[in-house]
Backbone bond lengths (Angstrom), bond angles and torsions (degrees), N, CA, C in turn:
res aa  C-N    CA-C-N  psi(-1)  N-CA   C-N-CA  omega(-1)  CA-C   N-CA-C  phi
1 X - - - 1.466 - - 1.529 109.28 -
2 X 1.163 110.86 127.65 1.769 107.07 177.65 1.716 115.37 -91.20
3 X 1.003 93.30 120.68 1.777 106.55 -179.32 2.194 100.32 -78.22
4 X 1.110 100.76 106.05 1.483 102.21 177.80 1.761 96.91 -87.77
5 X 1.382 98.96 154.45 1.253 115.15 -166.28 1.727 108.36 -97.59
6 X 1.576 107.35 109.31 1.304 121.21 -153.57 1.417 125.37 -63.78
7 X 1.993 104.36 -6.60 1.167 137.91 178.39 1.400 125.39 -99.34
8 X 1.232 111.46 28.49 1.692 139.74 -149.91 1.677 91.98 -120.88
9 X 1.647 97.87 105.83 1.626 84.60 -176.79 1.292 91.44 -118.63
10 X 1.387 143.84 68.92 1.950 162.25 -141.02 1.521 89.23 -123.92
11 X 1.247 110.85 103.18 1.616 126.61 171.30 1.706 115.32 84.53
12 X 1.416 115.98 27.92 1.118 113.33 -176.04 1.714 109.20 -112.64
13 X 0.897 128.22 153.74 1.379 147.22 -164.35 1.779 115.87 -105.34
14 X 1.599 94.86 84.97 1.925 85.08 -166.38 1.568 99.80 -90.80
15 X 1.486 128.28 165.06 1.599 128.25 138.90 1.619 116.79 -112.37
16 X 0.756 111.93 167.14 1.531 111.46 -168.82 1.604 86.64 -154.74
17 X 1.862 120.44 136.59 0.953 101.13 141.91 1.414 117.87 -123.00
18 X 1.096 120.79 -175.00 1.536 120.70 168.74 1.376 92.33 71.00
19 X 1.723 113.45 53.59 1.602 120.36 -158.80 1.725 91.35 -109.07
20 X 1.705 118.29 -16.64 1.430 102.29 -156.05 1.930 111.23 -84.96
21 X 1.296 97.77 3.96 1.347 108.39 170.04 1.701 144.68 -151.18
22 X 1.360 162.50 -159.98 0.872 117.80 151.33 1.540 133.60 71.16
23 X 1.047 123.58 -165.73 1.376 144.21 -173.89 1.552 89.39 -59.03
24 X 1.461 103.70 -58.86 1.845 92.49 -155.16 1.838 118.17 -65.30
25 X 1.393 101.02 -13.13 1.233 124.36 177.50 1.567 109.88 -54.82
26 X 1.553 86.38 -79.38 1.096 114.20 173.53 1.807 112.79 -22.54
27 X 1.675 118.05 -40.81 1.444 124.03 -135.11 1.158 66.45 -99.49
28 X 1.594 128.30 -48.31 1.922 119.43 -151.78 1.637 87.63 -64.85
29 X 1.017 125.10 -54.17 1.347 105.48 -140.15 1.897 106.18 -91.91
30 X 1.423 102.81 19.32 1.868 100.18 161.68 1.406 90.33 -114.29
31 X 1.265 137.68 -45.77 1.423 138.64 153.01 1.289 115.42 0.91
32 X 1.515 122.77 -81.20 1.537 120.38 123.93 1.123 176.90 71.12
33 X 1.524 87.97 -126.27 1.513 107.10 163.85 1.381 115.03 -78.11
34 X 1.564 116.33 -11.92 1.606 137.52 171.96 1.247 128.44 -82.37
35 X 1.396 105.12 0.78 1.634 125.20 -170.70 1.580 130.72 87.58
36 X 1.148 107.45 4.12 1.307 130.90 164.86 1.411 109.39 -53.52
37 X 1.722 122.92 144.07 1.184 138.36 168.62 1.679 96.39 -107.90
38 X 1.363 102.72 108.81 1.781 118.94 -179.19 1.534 106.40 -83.16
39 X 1.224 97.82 133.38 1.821 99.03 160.19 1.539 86.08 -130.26
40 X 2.054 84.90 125.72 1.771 97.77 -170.85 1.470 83.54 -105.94
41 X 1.757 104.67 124.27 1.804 98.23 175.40 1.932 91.54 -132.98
42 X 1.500 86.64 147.15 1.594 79.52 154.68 2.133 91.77 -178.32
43 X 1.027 110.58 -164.30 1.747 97.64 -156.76 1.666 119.77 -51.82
44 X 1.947 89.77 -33.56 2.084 85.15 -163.55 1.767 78.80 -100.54
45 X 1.356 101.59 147.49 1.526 118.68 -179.01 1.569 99.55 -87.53
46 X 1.653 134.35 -23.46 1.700 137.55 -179.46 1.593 99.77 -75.55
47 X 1.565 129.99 -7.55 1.262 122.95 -164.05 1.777 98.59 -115.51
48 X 1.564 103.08 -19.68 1.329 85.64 -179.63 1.271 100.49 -109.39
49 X 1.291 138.65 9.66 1.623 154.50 -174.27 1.720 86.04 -87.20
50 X 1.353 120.95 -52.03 1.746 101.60 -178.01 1.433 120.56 -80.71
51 X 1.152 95.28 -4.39 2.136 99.27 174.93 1.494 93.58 -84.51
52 X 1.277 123.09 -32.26 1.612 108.20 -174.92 1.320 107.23 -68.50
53 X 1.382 109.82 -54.48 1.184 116.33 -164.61 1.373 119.02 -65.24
54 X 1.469 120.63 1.34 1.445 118.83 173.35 1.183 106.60 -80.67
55 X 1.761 97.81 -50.08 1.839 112.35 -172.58 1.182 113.12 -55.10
56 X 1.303 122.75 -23.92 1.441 111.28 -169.71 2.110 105.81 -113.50
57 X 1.552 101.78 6.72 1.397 92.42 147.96 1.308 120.00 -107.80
58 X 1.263 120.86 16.99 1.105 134.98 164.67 1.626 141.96 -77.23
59 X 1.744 76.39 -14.16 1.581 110.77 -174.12 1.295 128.99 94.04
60 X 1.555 109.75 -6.41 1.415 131.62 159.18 1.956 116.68 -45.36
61 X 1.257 104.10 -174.23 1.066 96.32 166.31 1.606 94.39 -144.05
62 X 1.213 122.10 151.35 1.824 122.28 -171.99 1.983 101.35 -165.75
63 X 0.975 89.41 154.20 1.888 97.64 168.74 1.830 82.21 -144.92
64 X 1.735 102.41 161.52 1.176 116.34 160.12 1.946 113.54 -107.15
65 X 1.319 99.90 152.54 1.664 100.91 166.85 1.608 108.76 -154.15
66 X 1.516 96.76 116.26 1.642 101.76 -175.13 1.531 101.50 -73.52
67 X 1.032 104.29 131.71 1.684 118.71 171.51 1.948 110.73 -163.65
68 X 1.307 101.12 117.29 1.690 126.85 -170.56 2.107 94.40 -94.60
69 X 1.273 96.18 87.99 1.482 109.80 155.93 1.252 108.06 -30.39
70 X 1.129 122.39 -33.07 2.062 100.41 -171.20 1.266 119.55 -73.51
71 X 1.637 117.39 -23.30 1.512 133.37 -174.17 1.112 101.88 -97.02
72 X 1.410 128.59 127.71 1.317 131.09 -178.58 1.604 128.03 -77.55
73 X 1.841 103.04 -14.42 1.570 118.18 -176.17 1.331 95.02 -79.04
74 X 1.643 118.07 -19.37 1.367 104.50 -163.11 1.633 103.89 -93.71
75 X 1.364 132.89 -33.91 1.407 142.83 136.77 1.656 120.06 -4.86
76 X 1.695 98.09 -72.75 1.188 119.12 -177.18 1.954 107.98 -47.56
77 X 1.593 94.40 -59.37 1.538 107.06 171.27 1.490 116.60 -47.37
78 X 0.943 128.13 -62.12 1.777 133.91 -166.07 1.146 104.03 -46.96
79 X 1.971 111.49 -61.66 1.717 96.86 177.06 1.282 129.26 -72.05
80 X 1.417 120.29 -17.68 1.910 112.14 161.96 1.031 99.55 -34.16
81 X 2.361 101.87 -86.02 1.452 93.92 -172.28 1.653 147.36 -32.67
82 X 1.804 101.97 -31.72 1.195 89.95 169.66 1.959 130.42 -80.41
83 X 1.251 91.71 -25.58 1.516 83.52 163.41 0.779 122.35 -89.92
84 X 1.162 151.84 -25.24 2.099 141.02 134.71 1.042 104.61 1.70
85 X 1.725 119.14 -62.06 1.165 106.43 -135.69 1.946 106.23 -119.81
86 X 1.513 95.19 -9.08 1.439 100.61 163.15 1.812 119.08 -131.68
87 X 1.204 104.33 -30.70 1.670 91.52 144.86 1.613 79.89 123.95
88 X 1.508 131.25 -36.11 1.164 137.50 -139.69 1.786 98.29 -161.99
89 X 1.714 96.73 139.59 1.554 125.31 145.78 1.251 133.25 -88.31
90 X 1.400 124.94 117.17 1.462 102.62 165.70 1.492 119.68 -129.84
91 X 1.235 108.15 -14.04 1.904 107.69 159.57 1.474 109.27 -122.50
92 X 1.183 130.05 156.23 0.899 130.68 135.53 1.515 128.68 -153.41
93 X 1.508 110.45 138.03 1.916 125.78 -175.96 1.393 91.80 -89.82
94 X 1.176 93.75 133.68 1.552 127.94 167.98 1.536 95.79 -105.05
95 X 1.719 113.63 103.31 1.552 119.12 177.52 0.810 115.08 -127.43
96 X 1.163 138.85 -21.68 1.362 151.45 -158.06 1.121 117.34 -97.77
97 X 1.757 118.60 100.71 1.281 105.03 -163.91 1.732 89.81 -154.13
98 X 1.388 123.56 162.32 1.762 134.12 -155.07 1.954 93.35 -131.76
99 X 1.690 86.28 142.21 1.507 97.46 165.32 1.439 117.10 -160.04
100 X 1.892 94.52 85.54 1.522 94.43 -172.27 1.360 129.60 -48.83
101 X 2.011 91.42 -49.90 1.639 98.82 -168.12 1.610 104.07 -81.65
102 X 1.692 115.38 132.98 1.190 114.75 131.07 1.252 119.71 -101.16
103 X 1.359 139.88 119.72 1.451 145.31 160.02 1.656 118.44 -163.93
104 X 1.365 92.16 -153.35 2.004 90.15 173.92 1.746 90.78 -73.88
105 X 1.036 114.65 170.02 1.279 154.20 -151.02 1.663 87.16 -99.55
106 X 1.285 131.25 -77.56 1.207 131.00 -179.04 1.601 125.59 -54.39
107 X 1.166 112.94 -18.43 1.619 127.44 160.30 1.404 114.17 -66.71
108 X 1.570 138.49 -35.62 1.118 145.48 164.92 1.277 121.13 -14.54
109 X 1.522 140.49 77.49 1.041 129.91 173.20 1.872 137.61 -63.93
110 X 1.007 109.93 171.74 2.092 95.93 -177.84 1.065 119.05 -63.99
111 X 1.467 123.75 -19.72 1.293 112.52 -166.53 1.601 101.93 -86.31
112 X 1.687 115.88 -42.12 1.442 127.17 -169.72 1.529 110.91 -64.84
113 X 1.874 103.93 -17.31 1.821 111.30 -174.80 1.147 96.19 -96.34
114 X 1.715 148.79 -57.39 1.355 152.56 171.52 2.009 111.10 -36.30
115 X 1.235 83.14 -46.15 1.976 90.68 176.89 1.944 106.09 -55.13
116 X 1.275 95.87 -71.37 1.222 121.52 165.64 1.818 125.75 -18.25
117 X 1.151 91.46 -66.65 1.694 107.51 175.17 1.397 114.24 -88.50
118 X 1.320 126.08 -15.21 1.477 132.65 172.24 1.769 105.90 -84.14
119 X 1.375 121.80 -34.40 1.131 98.05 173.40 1.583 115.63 -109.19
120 X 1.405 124.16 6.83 1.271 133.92 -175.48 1.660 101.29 -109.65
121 X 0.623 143.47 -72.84 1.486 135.11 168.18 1.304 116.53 -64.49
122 X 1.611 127.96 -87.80 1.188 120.92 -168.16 1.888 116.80 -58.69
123 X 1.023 99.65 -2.38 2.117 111.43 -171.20 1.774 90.34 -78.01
124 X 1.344 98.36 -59.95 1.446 114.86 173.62 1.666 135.50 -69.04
125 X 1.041 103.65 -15.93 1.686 121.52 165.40 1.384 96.36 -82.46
126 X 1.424 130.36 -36.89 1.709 96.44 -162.06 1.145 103.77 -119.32
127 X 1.800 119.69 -11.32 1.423 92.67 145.86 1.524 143.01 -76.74
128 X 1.367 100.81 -3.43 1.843 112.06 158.77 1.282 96.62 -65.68
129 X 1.205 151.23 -53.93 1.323 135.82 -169.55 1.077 128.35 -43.62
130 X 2.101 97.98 -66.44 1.581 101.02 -179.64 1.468 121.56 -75.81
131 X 1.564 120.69 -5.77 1.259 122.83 161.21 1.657 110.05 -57.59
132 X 0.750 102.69 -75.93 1.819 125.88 -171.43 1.498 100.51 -34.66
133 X 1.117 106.92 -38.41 1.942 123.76 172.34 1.134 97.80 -47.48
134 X 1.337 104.60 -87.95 1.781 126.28 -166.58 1.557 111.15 -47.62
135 X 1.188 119.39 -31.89 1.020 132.49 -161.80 1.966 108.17 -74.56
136 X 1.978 85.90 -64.65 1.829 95.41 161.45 1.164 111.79 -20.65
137 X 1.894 112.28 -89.84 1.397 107.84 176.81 1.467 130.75 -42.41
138 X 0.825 141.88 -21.22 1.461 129.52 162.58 1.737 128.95 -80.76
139 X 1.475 96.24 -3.32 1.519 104.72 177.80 2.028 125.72 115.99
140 X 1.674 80.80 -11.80 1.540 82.25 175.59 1.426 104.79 133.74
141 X 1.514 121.75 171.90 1.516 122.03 178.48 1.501 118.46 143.52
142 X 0.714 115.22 167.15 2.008 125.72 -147.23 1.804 104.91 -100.92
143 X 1.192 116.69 105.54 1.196 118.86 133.08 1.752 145.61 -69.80
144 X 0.885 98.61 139.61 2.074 88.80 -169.88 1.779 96.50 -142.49
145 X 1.205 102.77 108.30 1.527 110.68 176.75 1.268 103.96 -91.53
146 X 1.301 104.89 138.65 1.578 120.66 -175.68 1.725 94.46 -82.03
147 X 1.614 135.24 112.93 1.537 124.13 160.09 1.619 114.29 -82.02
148 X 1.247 95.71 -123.51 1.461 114.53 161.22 1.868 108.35 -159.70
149 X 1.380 113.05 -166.60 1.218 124.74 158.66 1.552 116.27 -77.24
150 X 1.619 95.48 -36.30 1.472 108.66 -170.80 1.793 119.43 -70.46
151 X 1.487 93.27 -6.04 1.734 87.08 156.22 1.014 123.37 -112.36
152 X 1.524 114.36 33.27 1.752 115.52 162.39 1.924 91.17 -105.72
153 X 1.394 110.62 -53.30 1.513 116.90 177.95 1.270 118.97 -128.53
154 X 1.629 110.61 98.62 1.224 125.10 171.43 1.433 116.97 -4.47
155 X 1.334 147.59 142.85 1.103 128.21 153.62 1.426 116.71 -120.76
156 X 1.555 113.76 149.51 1.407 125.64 -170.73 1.512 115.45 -32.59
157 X 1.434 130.42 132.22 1.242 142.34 178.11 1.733 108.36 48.18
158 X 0.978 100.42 11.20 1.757 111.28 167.48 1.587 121.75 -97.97
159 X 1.488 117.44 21.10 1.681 115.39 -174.07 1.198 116.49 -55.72
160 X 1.037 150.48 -55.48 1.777 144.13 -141.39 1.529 91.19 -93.74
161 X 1.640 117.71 -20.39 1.557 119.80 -168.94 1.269 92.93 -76.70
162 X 1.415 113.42 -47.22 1.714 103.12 -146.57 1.743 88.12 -87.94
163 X 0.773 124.37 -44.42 1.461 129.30 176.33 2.196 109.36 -45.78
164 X 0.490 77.66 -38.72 2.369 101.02 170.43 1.530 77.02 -74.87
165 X 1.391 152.41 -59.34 1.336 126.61 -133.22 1.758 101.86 -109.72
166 X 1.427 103.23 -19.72 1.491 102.47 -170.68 2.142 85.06 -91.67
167 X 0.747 141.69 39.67 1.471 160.23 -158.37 0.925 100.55 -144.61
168 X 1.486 133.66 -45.33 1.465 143.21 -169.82 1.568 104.19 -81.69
169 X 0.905 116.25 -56.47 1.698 127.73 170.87 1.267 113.97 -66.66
170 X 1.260 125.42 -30.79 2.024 101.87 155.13 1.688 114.65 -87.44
171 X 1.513 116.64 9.70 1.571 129.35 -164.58 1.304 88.76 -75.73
172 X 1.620 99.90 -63.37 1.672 130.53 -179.47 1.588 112.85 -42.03
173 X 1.071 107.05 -45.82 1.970 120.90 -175.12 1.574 93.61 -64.32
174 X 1.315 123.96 -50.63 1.516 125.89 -137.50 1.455 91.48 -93.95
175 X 1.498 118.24 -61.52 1.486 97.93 158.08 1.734 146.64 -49.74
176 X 0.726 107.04 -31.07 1.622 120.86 -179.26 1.860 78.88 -63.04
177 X 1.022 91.21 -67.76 2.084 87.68 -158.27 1.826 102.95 -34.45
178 X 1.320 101.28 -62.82 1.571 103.83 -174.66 1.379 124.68 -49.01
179 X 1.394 95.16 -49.10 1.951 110.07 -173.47 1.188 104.44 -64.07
180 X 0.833 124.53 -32.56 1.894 132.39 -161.70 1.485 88.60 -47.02
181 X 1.298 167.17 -113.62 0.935 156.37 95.96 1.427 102.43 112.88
182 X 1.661 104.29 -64.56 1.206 105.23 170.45 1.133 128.34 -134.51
183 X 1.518 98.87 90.98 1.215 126.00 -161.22 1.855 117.67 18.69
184 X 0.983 126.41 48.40 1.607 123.08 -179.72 1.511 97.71 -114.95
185 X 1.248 104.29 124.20 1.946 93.35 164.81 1.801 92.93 -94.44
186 X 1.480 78.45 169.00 1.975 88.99 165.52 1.492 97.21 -152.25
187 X 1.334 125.15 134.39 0.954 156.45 -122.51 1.728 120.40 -152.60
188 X 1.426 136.81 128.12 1.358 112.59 169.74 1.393 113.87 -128.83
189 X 1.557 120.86 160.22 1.648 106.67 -176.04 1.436 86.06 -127.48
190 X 1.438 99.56 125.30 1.986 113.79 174.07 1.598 105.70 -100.84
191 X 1.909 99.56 98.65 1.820 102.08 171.82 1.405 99.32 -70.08
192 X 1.626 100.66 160.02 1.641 119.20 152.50 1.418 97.33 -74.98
193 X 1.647 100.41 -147.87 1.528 107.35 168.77 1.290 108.93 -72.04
194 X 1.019 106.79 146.32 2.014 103.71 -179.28 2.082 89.66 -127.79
195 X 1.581 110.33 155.31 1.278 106.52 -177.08 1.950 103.83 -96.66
196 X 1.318 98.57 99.26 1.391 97.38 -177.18 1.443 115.71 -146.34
197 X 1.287 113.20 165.47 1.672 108.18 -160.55 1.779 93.74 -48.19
198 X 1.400 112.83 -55.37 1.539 133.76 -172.12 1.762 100.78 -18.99
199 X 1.539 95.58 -67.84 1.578 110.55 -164.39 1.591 110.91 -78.84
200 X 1.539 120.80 6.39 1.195 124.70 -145.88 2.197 101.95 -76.33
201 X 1.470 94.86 -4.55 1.505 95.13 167.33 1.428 131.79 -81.53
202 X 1.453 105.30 -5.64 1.269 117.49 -171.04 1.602 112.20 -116.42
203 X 1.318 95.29 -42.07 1.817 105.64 173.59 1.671 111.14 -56.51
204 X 0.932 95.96 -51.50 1.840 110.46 -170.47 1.453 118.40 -76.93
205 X 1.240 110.42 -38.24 1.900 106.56 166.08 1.486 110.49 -72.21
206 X 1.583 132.26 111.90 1.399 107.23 -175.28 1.333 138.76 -74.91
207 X 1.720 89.61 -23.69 2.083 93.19 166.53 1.420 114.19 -61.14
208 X 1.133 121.70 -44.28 1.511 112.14 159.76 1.415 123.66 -49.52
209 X 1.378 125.09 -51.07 1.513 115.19 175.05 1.627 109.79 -62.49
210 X 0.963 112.50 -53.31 1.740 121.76 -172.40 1.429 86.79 -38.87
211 X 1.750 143.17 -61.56 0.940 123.79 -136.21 1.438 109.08 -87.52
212 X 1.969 95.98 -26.44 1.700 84.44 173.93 1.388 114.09 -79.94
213 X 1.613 120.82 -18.20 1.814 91.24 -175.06 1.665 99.68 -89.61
214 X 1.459 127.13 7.32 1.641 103.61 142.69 1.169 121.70 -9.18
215 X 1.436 103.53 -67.13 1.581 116.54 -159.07 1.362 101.05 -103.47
216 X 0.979 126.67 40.08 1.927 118.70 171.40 1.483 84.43 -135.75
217 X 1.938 100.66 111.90 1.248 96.02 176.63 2.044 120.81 -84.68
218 X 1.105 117.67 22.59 1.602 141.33 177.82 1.582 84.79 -105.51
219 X 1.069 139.86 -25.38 1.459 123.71 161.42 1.926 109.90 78.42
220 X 1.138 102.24 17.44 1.459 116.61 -171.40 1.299 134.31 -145.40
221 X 1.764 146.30 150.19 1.380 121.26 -168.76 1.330 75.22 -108.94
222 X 1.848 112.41 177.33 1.030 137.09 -135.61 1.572 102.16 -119.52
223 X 1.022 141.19 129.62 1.518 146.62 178.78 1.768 91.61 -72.22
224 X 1.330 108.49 144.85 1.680 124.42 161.18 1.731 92.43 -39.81
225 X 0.820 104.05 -93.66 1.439 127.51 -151.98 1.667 90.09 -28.05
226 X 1.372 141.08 -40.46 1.266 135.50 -177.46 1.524 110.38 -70.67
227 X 0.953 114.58 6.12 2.085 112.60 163.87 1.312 118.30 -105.90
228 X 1.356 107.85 -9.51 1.470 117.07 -174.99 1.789 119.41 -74.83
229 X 1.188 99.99 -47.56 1.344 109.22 151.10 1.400 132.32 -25.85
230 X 1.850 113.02 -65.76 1.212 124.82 -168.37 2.028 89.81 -70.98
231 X 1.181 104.51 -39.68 1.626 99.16 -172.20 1.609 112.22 -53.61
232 X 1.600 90.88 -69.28 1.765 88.16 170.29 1.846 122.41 -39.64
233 X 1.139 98.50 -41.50 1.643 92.82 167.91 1.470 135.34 -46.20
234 X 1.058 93.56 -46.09 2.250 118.19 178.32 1.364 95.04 -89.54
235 X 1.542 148.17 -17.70 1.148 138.83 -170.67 1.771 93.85 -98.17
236 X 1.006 132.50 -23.22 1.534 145.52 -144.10 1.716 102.25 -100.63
237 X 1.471 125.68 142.48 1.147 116.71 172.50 1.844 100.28 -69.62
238 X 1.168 123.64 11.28 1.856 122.78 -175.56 2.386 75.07 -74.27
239 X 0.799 116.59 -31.58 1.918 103.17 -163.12 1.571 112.56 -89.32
240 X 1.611 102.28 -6.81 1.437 107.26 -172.51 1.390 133.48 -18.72
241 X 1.462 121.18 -28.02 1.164 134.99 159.88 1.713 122.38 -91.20
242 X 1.238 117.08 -1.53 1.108 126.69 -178.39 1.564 112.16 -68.42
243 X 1.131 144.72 173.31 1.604 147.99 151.69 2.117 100.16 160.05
244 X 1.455 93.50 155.02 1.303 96.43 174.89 1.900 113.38 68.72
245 X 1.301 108.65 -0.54 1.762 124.97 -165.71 1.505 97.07 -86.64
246 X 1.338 122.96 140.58 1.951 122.14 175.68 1.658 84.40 -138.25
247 X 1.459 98.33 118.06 1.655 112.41 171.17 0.727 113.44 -107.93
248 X 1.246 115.74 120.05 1.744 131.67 174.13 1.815 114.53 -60.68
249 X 1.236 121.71 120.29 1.605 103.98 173.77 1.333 89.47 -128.02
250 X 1.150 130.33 71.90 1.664 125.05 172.62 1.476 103.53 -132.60
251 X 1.438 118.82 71.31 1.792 118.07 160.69 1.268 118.22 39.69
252 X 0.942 127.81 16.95 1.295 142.42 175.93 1.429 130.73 84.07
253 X 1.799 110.34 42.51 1.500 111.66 -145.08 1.710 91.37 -95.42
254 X 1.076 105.52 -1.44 1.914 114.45 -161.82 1.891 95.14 -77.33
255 X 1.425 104.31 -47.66 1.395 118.08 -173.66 1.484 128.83 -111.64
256 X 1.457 98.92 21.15 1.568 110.80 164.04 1.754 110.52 -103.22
C-alpha cells in the first residue's frame, strides 16, 4: 500500500499575500517547495516579481500579483484574475496586514484606526469570502489566516493592531463553522515576535524586546521561516480534519 505524503501540495493552487517579505515569503516559498503553484501578491508587484523569481529558479513554480487588501476593487480583481487564469483556489494565507500606530491606545487617531481595520479585518474578511467562493466551486480547500498573539493579549502600544487580530481569531471561528460545508477549512496561525521588517519596532529597541522575551520562555523571537511550517501544515491535506483551530507558534509566550 503506498502511504502518500500528506504534505504534498503537487497541483495545488496557493495565494499568499503580504508574500514579498517576511512571514508571507517565507510561507510562498515552502508552499512551493511542496509542490504548490504560488501566487506571491502583496501591494508593489517589483517586490513580489523577485520572490517569484527566486521560487521558480529554484525549481518551484510561482507568478506574482500585486493586490493591496485594503481596496476592495483590488480584492475583487485578484480573484477574477486568478480564476481566468487558473480556473481554481485551493489555499490561501491571509498575511498581509498594517500597523501604523505604535503608542497609547488613546492617542490613536482615525486615520491610523480606519487604515488599521480596513486592512486587518475587513482586507481579511473579504478575502475569506472570495476565497471560500472560488474555492466551493472547485471542491474545497484551506484557508490559514495569519493573527497574532496580540489578539489573545493585547500588546503594549499595539491597540487597534491587536484588537484587528483578536477580530481575526473570531474571523477564523466564524468561518470554519460556515465553510465546513464546503469543504473549505479556515484556520489561524498565532506568531510570537517573529524578526521581520513588520515587527522591526519591537525587535530592535532592546527594552522593548527584553521585556517581551521576559515572557517567552524559549527566551527568543522567531525567524520567518519558523511559521511556515505551522502554515504548510493547515494548508496541507496532513490538517484534513482541522478547521476553526488558532495555533500558537510563539515560544511559549501564550502560557507563561
Amino acid at each position: 500500500m503506498e502511504h502518500r505524503n500528506p504534505f504534498d501540495l503537487t497541483g495545488k493552487i496557493a495565494l499568499v499575500t503580504g508574500a514579498s517579505r517576511g512571514i508571507g515569503e517565507a510561507a510562498a516559498r515552502l508552499l512551493a517547495a511542496s509542490g504548490a503553484h504560488v501566487v506571491v501578491s502583496s501591494r508593489k508587484l517589483d517586490a513580489c516579481q523577485g520572490v517569484a523569481d527566486g521560487i521558480n529558479a529554484d525549481g518551484g513554480s510561482a507568478e506574482a500579483l500585486a493586490c493591496h487588501i485594503g481596496e476592495m476593487d483590488a480584492i475583487t480583481a485578484a480573484f477574477a484574475a486568478i480564476e481566468e487564469k487558473h480556473g481554481r483556489l485551493d489555499i490561501l494565507v491571509n498575511n498581509a496586514a498594517t500597523n501604523p500606530h505604535y503608542g497609547p491606545i488613546v492617542d490613536t487617531d482615525l486615520g491610523a484606526f480606519q487604515k488599521t481595520v480596513d486592512v486587518n479585518i475587513r482586507g481579511y474578511f473579504f478575502m475569506s469570502a472570495g476565497g471560500a467562493k472560488l474555492m466551493a466551486k472547485g471542491g474545497g480547500g484551506s484557508i490559514v489566516n495569519i493573527a497574532s498573539v496580540n489578539g489573545e493579549i493585547p500588546g503594549l502600544y499595539q491597540g487597534i493592531y491587536s484588537i484587528t487580530k483578536a477580530a481575526v481569531i473570531s474571523m477564523t471561528k466564524a468561518f470554519a463553522k460556515e465553510c465546513a460545508t464546503t469543504g473549505v477549512r479556515v484556520n489561524a496561525v498565532l506568531p510570537g515576535a517573529t524578526d521581520t521588517k513588520f515587527a522591526s519596532v519591537l525587535i530592535k529597541n532592546k527594552p522593548v524586546l527584553d521585556t517581551v522575551l521576559a515572557h517567552v520562555p524559549m527566551n527568543r523571537v522567531a525567524q520567518p521561516d519558523e511559521m511556515a511550517g505551522a502554515i504548510l501544515y493547515l494548508a496541507s491535506d496532513a490538517a484534513s480534519y482541522t478547521t476553526g483551530a488558532c495555533l500558537n507558534v510563539d515560544g511559549g509566550y501564550l502560557i507563561a
